[in-house]
NUMARVO-642055 format. One record per residue: y, z, x of N, C-alpha, C in turn. Coordinates in nm, 2 decimals. Example, Ala and Ser with C-alpha at 12.3 -4.5 7.8 and 13.67 -1.06 7.14 Angstrom:
@n_north:-0.57&n_up:0.78&n_east:1.32&ca_north:-0.45&ca_up:0.78&ca_east:1.23&c_north:-0.33&c_up:0.78&c_east:1.32
@n_north:-0.22&n_up:0.71&n_east:1.28&ca_north:-0.11&ca_up:0.71&ca_east:1.37&c_north:0.00&c_up:0.79&c_east:1.29
END
This chain:
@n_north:-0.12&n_up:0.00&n_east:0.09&ca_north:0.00&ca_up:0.00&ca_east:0.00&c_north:0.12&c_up:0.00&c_east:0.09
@n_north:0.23&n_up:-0.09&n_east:0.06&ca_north:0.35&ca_up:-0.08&ca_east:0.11&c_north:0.43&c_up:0.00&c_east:0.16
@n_north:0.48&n_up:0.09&n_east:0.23&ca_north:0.62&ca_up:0.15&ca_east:0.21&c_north:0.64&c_up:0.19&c_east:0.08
@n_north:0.79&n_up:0.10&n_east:0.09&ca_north:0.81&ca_up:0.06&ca_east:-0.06&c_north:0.75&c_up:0.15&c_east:-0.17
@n_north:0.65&n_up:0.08&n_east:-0.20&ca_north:0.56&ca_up:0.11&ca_east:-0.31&c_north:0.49&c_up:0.27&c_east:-0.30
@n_north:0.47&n_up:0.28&n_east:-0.20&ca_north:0.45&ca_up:0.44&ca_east:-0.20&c_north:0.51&c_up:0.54&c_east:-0.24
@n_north:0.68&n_up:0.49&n_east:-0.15&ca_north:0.81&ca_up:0.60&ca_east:-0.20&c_north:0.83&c_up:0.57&c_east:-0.34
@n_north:0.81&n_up:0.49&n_east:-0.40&ca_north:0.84&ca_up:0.41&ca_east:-0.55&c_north:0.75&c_up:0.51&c_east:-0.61
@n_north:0.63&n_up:0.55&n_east:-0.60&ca_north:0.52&ca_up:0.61&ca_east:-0.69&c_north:0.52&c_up:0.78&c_east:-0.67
@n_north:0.57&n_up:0.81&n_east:-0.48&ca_north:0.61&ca_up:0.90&ca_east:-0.51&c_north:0.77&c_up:0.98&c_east:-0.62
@n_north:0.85&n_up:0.89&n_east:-0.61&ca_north:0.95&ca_up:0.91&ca_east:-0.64&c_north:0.97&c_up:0.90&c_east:-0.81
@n_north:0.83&n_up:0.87&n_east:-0.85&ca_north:0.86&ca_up:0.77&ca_east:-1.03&c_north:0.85&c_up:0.92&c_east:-1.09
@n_north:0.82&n_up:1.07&n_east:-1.06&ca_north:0.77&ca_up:1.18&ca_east:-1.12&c_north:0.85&c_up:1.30&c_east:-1.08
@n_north:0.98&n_up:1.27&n_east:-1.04&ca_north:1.07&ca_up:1.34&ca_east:-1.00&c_north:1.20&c_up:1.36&c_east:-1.13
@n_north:1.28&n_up:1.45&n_east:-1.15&ca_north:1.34&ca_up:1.45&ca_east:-1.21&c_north:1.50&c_up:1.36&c_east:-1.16
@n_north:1.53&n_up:1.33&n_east:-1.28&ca_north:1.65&ca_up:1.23&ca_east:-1.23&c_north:1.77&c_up:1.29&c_east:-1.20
@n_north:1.77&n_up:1.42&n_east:-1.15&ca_north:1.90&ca_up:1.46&ca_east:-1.10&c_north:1.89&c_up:1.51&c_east:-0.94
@n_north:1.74&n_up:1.48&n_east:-0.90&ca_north:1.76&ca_up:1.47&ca_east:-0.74&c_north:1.67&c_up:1.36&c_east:-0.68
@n_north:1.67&n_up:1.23&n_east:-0.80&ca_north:1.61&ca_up:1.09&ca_east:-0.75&c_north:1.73&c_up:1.03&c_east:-0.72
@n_north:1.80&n_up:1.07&n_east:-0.61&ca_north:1.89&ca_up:1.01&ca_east:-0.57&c_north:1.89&c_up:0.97&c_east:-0.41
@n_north:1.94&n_up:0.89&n_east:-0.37&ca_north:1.98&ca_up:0.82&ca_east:-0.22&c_north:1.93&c_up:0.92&c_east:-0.09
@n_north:1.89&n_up:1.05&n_east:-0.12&ca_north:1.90&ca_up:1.17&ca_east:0.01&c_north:1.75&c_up:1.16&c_east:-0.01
@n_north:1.75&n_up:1.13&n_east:-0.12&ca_north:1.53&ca_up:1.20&ca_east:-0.15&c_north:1.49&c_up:1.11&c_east:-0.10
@n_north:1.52&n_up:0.98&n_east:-0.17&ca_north:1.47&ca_up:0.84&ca_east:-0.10&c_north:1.44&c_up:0.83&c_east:0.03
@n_north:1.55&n_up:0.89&n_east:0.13&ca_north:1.56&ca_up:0.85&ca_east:0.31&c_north:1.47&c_up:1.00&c_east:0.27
@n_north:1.45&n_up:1.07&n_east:0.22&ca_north:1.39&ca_up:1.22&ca_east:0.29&c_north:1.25&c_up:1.17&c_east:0.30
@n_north:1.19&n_up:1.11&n_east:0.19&ca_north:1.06&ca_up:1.05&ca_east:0.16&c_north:1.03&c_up:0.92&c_east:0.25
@n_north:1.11&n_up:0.85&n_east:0.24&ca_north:1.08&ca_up:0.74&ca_east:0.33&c_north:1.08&c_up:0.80&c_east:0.46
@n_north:1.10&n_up:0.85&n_east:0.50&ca_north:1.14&ca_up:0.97&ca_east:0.65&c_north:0.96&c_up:1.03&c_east:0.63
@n_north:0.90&n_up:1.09&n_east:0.52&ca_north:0.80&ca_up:1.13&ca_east:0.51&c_north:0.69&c_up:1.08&c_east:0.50
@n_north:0.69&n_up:0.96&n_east:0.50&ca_north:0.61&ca_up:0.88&ca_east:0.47&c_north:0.55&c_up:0.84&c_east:0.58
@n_north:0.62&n_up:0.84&n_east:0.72&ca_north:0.59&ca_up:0.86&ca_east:0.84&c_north:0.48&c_up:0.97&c_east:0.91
@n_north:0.47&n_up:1.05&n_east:0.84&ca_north:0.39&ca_up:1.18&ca_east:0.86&c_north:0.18&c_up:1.15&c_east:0.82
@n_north:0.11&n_up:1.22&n_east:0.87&ca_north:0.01&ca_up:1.22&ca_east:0.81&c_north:-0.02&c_up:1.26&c_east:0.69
@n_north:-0.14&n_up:1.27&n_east:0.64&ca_north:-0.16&ca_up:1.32&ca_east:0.52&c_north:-0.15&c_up:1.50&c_east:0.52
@n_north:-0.24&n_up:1.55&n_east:0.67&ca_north:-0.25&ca_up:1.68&ca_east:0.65&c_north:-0.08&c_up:1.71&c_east:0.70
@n_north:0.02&n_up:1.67&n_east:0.76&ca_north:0.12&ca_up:1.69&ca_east:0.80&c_north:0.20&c_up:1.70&c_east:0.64
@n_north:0.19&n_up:1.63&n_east:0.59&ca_north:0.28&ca_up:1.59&ca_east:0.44&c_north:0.17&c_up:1.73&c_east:0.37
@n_north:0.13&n_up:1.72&n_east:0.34&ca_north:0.05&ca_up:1.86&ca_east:0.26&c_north:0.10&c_up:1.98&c_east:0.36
@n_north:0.10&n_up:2.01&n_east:0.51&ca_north:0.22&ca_up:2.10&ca_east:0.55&c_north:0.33&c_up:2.12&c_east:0.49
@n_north:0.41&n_up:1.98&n_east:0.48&ca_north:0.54&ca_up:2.01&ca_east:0.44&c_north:0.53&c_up:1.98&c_east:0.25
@n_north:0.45&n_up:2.00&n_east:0.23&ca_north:0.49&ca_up:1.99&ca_east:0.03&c_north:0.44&c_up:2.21&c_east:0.05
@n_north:0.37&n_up:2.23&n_east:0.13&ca_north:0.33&ca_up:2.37&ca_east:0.13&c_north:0.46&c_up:2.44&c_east:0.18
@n_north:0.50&n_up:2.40&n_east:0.28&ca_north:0.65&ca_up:2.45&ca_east:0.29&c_north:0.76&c_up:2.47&c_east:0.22
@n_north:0.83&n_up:2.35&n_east:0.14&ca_north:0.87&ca_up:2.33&ca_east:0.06&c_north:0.84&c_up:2.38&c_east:-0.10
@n_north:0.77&n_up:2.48&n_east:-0.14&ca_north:0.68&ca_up:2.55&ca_east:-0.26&c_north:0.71&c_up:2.67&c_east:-0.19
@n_north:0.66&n_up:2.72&n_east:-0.06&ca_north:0.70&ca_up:2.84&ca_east:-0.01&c_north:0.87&c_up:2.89&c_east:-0.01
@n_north:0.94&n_up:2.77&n_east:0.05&ca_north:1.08&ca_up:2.83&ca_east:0.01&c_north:1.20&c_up:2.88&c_east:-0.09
@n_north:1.07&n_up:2.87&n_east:-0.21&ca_north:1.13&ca_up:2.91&ca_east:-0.34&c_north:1.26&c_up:2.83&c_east:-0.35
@n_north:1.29&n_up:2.75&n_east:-0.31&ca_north:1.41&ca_up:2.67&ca_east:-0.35&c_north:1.34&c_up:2.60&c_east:-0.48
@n_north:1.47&n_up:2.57&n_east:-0.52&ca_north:1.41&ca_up:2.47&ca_east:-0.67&c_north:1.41&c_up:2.37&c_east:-0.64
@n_north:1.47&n_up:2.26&n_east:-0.56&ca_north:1.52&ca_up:2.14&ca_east:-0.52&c_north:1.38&c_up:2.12&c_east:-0.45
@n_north:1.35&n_up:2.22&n_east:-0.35&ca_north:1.25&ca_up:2.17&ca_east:-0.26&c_north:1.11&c_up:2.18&c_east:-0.33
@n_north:1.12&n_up:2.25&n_east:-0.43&ca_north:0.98&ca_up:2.26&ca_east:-0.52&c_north:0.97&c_up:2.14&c_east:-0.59
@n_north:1.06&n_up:2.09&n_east:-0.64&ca_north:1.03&ca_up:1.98&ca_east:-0.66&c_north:1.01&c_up:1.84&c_east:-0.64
@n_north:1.09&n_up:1.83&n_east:-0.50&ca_north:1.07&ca_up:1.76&ca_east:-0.41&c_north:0.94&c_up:1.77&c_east:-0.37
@n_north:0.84&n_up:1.86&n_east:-0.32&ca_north:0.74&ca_up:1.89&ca_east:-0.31&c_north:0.61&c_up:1.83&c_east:-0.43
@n_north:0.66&n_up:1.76&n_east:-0.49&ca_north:0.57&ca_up:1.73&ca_east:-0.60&c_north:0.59&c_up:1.56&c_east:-0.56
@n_north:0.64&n_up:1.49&n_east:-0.52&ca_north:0.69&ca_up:1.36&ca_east:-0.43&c_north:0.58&c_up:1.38&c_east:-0.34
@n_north:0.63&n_up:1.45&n_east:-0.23&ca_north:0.56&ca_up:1.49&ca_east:-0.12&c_north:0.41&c_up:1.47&c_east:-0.12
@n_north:0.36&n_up:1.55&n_east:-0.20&ca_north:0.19&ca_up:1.59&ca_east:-0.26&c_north:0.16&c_up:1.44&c_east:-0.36
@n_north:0.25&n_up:1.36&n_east:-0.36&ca_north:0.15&ca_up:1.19&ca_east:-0.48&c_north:0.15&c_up:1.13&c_east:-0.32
@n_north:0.26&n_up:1.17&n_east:-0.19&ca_north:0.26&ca_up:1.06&ca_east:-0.12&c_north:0.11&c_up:1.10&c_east:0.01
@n_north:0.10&n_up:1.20&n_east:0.01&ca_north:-0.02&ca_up:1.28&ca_east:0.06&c_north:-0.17&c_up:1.27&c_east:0.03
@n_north:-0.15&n_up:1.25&n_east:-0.15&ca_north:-0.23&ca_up:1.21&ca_east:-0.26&c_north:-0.29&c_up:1.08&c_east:-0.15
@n_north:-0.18&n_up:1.00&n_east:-0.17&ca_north:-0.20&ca_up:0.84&ca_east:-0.18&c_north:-0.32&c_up:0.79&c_east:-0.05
@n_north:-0.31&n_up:0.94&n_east:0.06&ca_north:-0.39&ca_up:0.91&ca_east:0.18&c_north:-0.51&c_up:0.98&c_east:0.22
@n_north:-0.54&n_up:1.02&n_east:0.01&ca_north:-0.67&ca_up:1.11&ca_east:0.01&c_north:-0.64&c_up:1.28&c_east:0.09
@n_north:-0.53&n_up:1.30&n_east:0.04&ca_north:-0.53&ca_up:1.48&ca_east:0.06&c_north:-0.55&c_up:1.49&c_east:-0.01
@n_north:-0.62&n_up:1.63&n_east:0.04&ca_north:-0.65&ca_up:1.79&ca_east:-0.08&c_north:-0.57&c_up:1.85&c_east:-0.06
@n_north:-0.51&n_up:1.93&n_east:-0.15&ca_north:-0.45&ca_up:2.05&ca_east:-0.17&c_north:-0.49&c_up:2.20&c_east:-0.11
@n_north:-0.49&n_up:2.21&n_east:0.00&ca_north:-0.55&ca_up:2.35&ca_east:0.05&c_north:-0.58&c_up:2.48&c_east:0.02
@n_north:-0.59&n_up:2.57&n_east:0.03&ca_north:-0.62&ca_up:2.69&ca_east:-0.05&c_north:-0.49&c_up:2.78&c_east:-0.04
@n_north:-0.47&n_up:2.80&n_east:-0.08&ca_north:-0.33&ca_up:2.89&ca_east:-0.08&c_north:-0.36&c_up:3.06&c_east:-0.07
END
């Protein structure tokens, strides 16, 4: 699968008040990462109790998804 198309599928399940220009370059920036590296950082981002990044974290984990991660044990 594409680029593109990856940040596109991560990005389709995000709420529309932080699918904007910064998430995009954050994700396409992430997309660079492995799978268990991106399941680091969607575990990170859920840890910091931010709301922005918890939900960003839901991006993170389809694009993780997409390279056959699991979700680790928490």
């Amino acid at each position: 699968m594409r680029r593109e198309n990856r940040v596109s599928a991560a990005v389709r399940g995000l709420p529309d008040d932080i699918r904007d220009g910064s998430t995009l370059q954050l994700l396409e920036i992430m997309d660079q990462l492995t799978a268990g590296q991106l399941m680091e950082q969607a575990e990170f981002c859920e840890a910091s109790k931010h709301d922005g990044l918890i939900r960003i974290s839901r991006a993170v984990r389809v694009l993780a998804g997409q390279r056959g991660a699991t979700r680790t044990a928490s």
